[in-house]
C-alpha positions as CSV (number, residue, x, y, z in Angstrom):
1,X,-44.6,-65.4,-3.5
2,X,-42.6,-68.2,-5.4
3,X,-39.5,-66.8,-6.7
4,X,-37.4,-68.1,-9.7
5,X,-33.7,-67.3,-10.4
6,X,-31.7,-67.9,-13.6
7,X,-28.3,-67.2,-14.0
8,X,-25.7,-68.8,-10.9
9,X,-22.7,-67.2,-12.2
10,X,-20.1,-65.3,-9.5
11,X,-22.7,-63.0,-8.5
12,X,-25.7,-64.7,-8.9
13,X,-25.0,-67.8,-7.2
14,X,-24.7,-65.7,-4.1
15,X,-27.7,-63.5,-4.7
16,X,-30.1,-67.0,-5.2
17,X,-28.2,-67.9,-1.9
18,X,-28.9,-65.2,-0.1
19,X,-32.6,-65.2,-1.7
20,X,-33.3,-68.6,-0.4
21,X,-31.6,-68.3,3.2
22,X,-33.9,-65.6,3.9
23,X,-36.6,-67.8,3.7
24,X,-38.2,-67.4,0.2
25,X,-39.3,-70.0,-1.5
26,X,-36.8,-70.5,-4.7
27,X,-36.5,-72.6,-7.6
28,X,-33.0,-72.1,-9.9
29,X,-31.8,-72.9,-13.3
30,X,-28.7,-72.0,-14.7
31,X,-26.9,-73.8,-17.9
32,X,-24.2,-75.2,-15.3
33,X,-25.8,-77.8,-13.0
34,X,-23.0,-77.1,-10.5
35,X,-23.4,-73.8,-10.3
36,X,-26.3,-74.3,-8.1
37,X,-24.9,-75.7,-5.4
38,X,-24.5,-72.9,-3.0
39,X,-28.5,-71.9,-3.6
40,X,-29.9,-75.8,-3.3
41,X,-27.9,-75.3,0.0
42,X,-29.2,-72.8,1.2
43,X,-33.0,-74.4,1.1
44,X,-33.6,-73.7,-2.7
45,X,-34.5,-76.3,-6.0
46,X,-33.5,-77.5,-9.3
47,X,-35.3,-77.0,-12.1
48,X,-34.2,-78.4,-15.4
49,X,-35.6,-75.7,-17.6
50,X,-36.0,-72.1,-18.6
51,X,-39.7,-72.3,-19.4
52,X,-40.4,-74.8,-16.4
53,X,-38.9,-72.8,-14.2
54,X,-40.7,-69.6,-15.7
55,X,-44.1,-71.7,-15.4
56,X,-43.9,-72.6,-11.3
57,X,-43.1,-68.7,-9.9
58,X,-44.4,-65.4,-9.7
59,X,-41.2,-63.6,-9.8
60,X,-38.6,-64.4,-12.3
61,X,-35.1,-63.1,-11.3
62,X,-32.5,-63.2,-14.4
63,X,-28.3,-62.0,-13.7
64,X,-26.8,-62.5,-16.5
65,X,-23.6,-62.1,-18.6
66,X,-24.9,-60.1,-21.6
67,X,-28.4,-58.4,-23.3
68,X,-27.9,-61.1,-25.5
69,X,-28.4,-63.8,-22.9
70,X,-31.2,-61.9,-21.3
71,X,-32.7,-61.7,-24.5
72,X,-32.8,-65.1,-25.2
73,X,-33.7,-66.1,-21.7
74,X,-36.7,-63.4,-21.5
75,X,-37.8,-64.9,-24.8
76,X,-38.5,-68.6,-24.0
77,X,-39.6,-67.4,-20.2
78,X,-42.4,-64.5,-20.8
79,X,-44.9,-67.2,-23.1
80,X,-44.8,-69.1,-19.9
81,X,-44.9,-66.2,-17.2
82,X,-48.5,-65.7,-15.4
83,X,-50.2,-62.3,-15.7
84,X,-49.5,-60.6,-12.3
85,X,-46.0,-61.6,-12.3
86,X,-42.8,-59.6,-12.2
87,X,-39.9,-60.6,-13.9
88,X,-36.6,-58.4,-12.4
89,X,-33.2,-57.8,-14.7
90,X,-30.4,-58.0,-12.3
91,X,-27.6,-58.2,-15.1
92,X,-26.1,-55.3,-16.2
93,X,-27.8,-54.5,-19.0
94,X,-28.7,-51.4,-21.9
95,X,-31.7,-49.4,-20.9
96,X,-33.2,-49.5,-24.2
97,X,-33.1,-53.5,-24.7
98,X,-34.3,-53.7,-21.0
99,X,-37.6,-51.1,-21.9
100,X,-38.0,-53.4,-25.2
101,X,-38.5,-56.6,-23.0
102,X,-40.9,-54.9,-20.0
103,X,-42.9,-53.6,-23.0
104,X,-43.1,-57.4,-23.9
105,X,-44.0,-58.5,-20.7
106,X,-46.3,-55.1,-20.0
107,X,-48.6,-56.3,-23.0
108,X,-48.5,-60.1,-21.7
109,X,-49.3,-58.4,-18.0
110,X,-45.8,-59.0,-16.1
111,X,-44.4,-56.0,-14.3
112,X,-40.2,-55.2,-14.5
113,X,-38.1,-54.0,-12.2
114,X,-34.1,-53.4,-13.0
115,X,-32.3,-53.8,-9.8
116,X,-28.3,-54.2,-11.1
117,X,-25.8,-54.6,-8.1
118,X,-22.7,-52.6,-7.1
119,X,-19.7,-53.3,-4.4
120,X,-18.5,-56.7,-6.1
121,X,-18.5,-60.3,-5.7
122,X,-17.1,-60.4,-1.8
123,X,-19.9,-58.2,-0.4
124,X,-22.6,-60.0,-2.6
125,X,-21.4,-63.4,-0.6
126,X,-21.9,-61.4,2.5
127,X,-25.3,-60.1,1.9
128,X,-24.2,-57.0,1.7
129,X,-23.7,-55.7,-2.0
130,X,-25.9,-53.0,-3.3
131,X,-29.0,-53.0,-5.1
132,X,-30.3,-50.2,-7.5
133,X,-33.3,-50.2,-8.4
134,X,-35.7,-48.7,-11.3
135,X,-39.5,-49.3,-12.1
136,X,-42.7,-48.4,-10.5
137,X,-42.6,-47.7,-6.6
138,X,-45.9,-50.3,-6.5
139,X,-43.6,-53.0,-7.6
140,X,-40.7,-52.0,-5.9
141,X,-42.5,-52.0,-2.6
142,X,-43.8,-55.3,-3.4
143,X,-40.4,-56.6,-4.1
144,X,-38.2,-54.7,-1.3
145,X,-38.2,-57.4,1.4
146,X,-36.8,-60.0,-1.2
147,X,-34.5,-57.5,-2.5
148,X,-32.9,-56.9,0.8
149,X,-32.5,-60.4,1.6
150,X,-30.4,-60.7,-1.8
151,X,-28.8,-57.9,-0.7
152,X,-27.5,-55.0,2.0
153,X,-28.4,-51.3,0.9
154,X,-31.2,-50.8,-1.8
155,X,-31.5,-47.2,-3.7
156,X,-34.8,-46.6,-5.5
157,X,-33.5,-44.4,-8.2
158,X,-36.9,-44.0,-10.0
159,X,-37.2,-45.6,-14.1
160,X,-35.2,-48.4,-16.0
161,X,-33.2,-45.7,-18.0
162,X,-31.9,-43.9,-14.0
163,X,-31.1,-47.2,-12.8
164,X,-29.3,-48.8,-15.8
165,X,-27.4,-45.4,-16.5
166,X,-26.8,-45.2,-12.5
167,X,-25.1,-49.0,-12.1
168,X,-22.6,-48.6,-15.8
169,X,-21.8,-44.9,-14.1
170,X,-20.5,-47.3,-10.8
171,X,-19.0,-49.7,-13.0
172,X,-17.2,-46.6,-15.3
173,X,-15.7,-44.9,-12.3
174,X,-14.5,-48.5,-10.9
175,X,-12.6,-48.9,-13.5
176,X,-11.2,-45.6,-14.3
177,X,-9.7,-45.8,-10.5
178,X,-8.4,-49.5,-10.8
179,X,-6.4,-47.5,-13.9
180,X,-5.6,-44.8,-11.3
181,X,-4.8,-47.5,-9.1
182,X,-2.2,-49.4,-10.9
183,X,0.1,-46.6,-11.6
184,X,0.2,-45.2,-9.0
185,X,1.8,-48.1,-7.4
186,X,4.1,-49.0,-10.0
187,X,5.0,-45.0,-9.4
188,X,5.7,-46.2,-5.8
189,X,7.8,-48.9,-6.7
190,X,9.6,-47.3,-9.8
191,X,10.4,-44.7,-6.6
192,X,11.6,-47.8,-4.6
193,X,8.5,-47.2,-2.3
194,X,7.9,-50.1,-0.3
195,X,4.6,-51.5,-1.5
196,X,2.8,-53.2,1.3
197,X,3.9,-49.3,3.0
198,X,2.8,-47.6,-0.6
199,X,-0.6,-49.1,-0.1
200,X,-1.3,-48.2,3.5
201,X,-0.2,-44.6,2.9
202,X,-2.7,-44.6,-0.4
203,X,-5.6,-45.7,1.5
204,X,-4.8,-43.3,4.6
205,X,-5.1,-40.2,1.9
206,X,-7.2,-38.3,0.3
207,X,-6.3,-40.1,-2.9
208,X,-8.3,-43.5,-1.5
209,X,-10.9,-45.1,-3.3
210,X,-12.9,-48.1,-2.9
211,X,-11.2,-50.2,-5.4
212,X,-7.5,-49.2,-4.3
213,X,-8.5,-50.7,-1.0
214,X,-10.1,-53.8,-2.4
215,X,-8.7,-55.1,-6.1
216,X,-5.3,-53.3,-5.2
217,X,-4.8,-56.4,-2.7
218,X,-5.5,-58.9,-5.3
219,X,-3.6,-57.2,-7.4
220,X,-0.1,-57.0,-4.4
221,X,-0.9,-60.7,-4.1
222,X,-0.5,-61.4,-8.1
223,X,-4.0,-63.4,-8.7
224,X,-5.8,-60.7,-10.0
225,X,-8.7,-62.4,-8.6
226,X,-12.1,-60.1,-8.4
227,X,-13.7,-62.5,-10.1
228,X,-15.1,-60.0,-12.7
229,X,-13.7,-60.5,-16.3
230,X,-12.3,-58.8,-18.9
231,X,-15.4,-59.5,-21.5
232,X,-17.5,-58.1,-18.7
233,X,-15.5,-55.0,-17.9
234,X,-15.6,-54.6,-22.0
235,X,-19.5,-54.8,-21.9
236,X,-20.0,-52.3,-19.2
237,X,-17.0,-49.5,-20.5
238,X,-19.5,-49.9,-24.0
239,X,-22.0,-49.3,-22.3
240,X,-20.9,-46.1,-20.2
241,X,-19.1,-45.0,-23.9
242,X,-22.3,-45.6,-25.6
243,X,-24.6,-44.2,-23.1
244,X,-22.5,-40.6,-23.0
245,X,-23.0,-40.3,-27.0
246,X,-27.1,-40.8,-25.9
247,X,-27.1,-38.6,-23.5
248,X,-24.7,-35.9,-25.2
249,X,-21.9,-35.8,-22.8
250,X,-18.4,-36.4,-23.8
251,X,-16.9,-39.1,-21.6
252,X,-13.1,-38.5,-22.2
253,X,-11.8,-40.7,-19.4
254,X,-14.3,-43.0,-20.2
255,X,-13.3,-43.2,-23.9
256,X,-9.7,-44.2,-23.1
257,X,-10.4,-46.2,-20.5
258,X,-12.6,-48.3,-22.5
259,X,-9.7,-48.5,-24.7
260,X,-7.4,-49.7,-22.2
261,X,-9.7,-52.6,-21.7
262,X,-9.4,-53.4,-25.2
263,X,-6.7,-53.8,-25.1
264,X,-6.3,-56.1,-22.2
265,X,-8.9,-58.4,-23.0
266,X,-6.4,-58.8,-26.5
267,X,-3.7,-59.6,-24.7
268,X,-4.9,-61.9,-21.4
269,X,-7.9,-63.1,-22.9
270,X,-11.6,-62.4,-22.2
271,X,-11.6,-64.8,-19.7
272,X,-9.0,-63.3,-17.4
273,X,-9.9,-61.6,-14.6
274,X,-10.5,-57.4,-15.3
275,X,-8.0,-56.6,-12.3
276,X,-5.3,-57.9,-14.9
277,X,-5.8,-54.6,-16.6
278,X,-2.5,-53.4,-14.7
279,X,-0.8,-56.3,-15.5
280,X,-0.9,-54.4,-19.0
281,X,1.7,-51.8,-17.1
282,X,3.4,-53.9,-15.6
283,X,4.4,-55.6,-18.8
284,X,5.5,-52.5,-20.4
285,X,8.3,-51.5,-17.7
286,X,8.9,-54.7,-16.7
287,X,8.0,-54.7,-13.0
288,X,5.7,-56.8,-11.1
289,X,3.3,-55.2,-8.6
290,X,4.4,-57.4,-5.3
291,X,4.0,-57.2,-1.7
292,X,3.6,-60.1,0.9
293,X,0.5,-60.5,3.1
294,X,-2.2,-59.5,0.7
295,X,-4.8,-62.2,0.4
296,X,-5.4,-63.8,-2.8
297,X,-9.0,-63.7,-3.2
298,X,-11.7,-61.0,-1.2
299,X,-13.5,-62.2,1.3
300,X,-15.7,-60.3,3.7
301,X,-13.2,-60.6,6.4
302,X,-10.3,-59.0,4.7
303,X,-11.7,-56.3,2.3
């Protein structure tokens, strides 16, 4: 099968990467020329357009930055997408506006499958991030082996709704802890709690979490780097928010943390990296977060 991928942000750049080093055969487009670097690489090619590139595959991968973008990118590729194809949605995106397109492409003959990643940026470079996945088991077995090359552990969770709802739930929890996180330490340090020990002792307990032991280094180091933003975080805390009031359940953590992100995208910009959302503490009592030896930016070798 020829394969097709649109969007080379952070994550996708390493997902078309991954896509073409496992030996598929790959064509890219993304609105930044450099950003396909890392695929072309890695074995893949440049093509100049949406609808080109829509034209020369059978599967058209899209990980992008907001239903918006997927919108407008499903809407110039599906008159050009073959019947028999399959187009899969690896952005993080709202069930419902995700259903609306794969009805689109259902009527023109192209089969969906949502498969949204989890574990962040590093692992994605690694080949080992994540993959959820929602659509018909036909097409998921179909896609599987392409999927695993993107990336390490893939979870069939059933339809588009299970696996949309499943990846913002991931996303929700990530940043309620990275909330958690953040005062906890400056709890340490207020305490006069060595830091670099504070950190060690956090991770050894019962109190760990994934993100402590990952964005709480960028965050000891003072680059904030995850390379996740503060518009993205904003999405995704809407979306958890928005898909409680669907559902019926009351999301009170939730709630304020999507407030909380708010209110640091106001004040660093949406730009800024979403780790900079205890930067927001920090500011308010006046203490940096500090320690030496922390890296600066995750990598597979030190997360």
């Amino acid at each position: 099968m020829r394969y097709g991928f649109i969007g080379l942000g952070n994550l996708g750049r390493h997902l078309a990467a991954n896509l073409a080093r496992g030996g598929f055969e790959l064509a890219v487009f993304d609105l930044n020329r450099a950003a396909a670097d890392a695929a072309i690489a890695a074995g893949a090619r440049w093509i100049g357009s949406v609808p080109e590139l829509a034209e020369s595959c059978d599967v058209l991968i899209t990980c992008l930055p907001s239903p918006a973008a997927s919108a407008a990118v499903m809407n110039e590729a599906l008159p050009r997408l073959h019947p028999g194809s399959t187009w899969i949605e690896m952005s993080t995106n709202d069930f419902v506006e995700v259903e609306r397109i794969a009805a689109r492409a259902a009527a023109a003959g192209v089969s969906t499958l949502i498969c949204p990643v989890t574990g962040g940026v590093h692992r994605a470079e690694a080949g080992d991030i994540t993959v959820l996945v929602g659509g018909t088991q036909q097409t998921y077995d179909a896609q599987e082996p392409a999927l695993k090359a993107m990336g390490g552990r893939v979870i069939f969770l059933g339809g588009i709704e299970q696996a949309a709802v499943t990846k913002v739930v991931t996303n929700m929890l990530a940043f309620i802890h990275l909330i958690a996180a953040g005062e906890a330490l400056m709890l340490c340090a207020k305490a006069g709690v060595d830091l670099r020990a504070a950190f060690d002792a956090i991770a050894a307990s019962s109190g760990n979490s994934f993100v402590h032991e990952t964005e709480s280094k960028v965050i000891l180091n003072g680059s904030y780097d995850i390379g996740f933003t503060m518009d993205l975080a904003c999405k995704d805390a809407g979306f958890a928010v928005e898909f409680g009031r669907r559902l019926g359940v009351p999301l009170r953590l939730a709630g304020m943390m999507e407030q909380i992100f708010i209110e640091g995208r106001a004040r660093y910009g949406g730009g800024a990296w979403s780790s900079m959302i205890v930067k927001l503490l920090e500011d308010a009592v006046g203490t940096p977060l500090r320690a030496p030896g922390f890296p600066a930016k995750l990598t597979a070798d030190n997360s």
